[in-house]
C-alpha positions in Angstrom: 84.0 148.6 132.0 83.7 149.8 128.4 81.1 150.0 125.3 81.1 148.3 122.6 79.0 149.4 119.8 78.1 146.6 117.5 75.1 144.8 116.2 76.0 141.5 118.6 73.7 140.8 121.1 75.0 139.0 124.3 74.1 135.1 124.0 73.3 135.2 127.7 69.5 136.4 128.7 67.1 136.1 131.7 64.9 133.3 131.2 61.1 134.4 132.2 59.8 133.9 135.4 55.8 132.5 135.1 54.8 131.2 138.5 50.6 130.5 138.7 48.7 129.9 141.4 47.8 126.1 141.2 44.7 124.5 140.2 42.5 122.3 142.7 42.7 118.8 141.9 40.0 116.9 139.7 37.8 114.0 140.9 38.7 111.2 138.9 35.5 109.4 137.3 34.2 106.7 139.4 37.1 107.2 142.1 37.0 108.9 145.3 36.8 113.0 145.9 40.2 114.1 146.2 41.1 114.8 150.4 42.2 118.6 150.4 45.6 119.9 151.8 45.2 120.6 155.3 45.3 124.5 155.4 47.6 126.3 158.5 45.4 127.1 161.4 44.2 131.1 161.3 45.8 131.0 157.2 43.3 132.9 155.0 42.5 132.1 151.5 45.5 131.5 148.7 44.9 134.1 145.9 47.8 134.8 144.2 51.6 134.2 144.6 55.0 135.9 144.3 56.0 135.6 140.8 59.5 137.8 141.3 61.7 138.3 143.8 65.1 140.2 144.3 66.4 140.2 147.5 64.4 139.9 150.7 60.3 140.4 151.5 58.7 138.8 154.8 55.2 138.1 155.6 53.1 138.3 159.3 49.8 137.7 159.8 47.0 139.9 160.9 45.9 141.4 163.1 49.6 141.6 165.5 51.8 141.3 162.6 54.2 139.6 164.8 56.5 136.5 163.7 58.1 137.5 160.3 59.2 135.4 158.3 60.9 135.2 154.7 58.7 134.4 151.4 60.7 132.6 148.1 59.5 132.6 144.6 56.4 131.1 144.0 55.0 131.1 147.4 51.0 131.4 147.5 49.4 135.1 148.9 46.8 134.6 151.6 44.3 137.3 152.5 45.0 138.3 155.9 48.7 138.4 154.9 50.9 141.5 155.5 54.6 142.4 153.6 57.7 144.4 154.3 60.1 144.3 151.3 63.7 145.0 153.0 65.5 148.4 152.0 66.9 147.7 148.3 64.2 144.9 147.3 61.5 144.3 144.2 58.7 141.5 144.7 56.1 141.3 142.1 52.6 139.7 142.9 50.6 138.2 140.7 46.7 137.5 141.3 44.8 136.5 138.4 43.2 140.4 138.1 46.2 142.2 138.5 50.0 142.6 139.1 51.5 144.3 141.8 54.7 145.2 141.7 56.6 146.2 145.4 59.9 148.8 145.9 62.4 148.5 148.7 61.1 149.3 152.6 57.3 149.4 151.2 55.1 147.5 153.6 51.7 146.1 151.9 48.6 144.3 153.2 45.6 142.1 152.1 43.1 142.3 154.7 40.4 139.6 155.7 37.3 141.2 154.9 34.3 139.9 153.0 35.3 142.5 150.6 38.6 142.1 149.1 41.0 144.9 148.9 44.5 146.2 149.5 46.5 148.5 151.5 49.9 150.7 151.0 50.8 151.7 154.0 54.2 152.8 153.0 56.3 153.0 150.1 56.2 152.5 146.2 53.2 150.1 144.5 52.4 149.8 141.3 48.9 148.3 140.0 48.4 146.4 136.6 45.4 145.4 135.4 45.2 146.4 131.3 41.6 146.2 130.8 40.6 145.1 134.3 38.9 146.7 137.5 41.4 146.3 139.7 40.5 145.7 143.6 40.1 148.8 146.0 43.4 150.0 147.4 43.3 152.0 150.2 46.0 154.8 151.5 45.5 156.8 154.7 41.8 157.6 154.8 41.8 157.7 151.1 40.7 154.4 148.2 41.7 154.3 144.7 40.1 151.8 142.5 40.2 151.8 138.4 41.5 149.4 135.7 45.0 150.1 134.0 48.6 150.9 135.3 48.9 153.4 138.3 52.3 154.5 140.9 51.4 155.1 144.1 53.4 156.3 147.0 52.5 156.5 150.3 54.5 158.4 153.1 53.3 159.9 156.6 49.9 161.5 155.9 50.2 161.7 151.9 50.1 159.7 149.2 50.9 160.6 145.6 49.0 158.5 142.6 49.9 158.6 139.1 48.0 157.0 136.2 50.3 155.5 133.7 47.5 153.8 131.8 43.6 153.9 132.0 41.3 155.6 134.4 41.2 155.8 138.0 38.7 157.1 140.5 40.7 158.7 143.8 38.1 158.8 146.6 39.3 160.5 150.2 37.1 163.1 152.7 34.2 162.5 151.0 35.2 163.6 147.1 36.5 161.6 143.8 38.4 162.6 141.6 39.0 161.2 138.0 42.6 160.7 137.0 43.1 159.4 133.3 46.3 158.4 132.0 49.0 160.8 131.5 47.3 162.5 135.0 48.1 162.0 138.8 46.8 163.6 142.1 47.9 164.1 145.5 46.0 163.2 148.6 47.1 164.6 152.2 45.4 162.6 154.8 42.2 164.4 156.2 41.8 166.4 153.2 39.8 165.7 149.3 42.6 164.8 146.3 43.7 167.6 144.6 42.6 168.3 141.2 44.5 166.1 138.5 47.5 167.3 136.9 49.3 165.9 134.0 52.1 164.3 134.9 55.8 165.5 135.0 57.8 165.0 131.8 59.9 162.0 131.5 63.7 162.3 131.8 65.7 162.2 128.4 69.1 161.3 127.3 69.7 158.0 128.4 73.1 157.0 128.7 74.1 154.2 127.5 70.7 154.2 124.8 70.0 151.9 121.9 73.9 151.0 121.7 74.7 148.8 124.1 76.8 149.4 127.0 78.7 146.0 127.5 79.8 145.2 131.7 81.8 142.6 132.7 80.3 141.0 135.9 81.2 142.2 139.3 82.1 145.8 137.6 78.8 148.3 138.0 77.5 150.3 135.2 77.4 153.4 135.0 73.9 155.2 134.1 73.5 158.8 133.1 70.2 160.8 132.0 70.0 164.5 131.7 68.5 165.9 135.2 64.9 167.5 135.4 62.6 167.0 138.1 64.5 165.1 141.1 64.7 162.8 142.8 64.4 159.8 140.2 63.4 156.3 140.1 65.6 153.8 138.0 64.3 150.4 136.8 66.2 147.7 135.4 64.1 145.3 133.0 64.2 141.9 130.9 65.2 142.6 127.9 61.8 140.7 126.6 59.5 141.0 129.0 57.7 144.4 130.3 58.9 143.1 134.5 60.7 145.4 136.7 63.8 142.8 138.2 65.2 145.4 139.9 65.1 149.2 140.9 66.4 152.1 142.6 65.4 155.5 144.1 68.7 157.9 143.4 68.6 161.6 144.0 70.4 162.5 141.1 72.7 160.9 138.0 75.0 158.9 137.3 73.5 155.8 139.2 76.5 152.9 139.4 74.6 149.7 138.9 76.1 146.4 139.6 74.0 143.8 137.9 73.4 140.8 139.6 72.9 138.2 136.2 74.5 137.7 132.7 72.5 139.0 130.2 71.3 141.6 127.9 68.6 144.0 130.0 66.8 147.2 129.2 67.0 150.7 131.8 64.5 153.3 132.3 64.4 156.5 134.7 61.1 157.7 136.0 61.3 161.5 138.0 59.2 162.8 140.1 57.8 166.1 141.0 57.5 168.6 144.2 54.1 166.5 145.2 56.1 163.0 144.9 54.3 162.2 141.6 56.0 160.1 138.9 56.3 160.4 135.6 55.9 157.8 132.7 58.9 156.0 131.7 61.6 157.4 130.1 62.4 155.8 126.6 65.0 152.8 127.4 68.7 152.4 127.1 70.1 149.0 127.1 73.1 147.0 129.0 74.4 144.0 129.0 76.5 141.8 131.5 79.2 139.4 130.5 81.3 137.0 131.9 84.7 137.8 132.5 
């Protein structure tokens, strides 16, 4: 592994991922009403699909969550559905309101209700919708809705919520909160958020930074920052596109990364606080992988 510091860029780059949900089919002037694909028998209704995936998410159905089974790239989100990403994975969801993007062991449900909404049950979410009133996510006994970019983090009996962008209104044991960005809260099941806080601060000294650190692939990478608040979240990016491919929870630096691609990618460390809240981004350092 070493570093090259030059103004090259690599020629290799991920190619972005756009996965839609499809549109019905048109009746054709004067011809016959198309017949509509036969639907599974208890599925609930297709509205979005899994634009991202690395490594391994599953899917059950309510209400028994029983029978498992693995989802691929570009397969169509039901209501009724319920995930599990597997202990190192990142799925992102895209609906046509919102993006959701999942962490490893983070389980995540879309119940069949006459009102739609969403659920974190456990783990790492986080909800964008620039400009948009996102649905109603619940946590615990708690429901956060809002438009914008917001972290949560559910564990037993507590969930932490941090507003990266926008506004957000935290609702649990009968009280709301307002978090605006740059703020989060904490909610403790049973109990009304806490006040907002400003966010922790970010981590700094990114190392490698704007110069390049050049990999060949198989060998990891090895990413430094300058500790603060602990434990840390690291994110691996596009180098064009603002999409998590990757991430990582670490307790403290360096973080050995093996990238999985050829490619020139961007790297970012978020930290967290005593309450589990995150902070925004740190500013981004930048890799790349070449062949050997």
């Amino acid at each position: 592994m070493r570093r090259i510091r030059a103004r090259v860029s690599c020629l290799a780059s991920l190619a972005a991922m756009l996965v839609g949900t499809a549109a019905a089919a048109q009746p054709q002037p004067g011809g016959p009403a198309p017949t509509p694909a036969p639907r599974p028998r208890g599925a609930g209704i297709g509205i979005g699909s899994l634009a991202w995936l690395d490594r391994e998410i599953e899917r059950a159905e309510l209400p028994a969550k029983t029978s498992w089974q693995r989802l691929r790239e570009g397969d169509t989100l039901r209501t009724g559905d319920s995930f599990r990403t597997g202990p190192l994975a990142t799925a992102r969801f895209e609906f046509p309101w919102m993006a959701v993007t999942l962490g490893a062991s983070t389980l995540f449900t879309i119940p069949s209700s006459s009102v739609l909404s969403t659920v974190l049950e456990q783990g790492r979410a986080e909800f964008a919708g620039p400009g948009r009133e996102i649905v109603k996510i619940k946590v615990g006994d708690g429901e956060v809705r809002g438009g914008g970019r917001l972290v949560l983090r559910r564990s037993v009996g507590r969930t932490s919520a941090a507003a990266l962008e926008g506004s957000f209104r935290v609702r649990a044991a009968g009280r709301t909160v307002e978090l605006k960005g740059g703020e989060g809260t904490l909610i403790v099941d049973g109990r009304p958020p806490e006040p907002p806080r400003p966010l922790p601060p970010a981590p700094l000294g990114l190392d490698p930074g704007k110069d390049p650190l050049y990999v060949r692939a198989g060998e990891p990478a090895e990413l430094r920052w300058t500790a603060g608040p602990t434990p840390f979240h690291v994110e691996l990016l596009s180098l064009d596109r603002d999409q998590v491919l990757l991430a990582r929870d670490v307790s403290a630096p360096p973080l050995r990364l093996e990238l999985p691609w050829l490619g020139t990618y961007r790297w970012r460390v978020v930290a967290r606080d005593a309450r589990g809240v995150e902070s925004r981004p740190s500013s981004e350092g930048l890799i790349c992988s070449v062949d050997r």
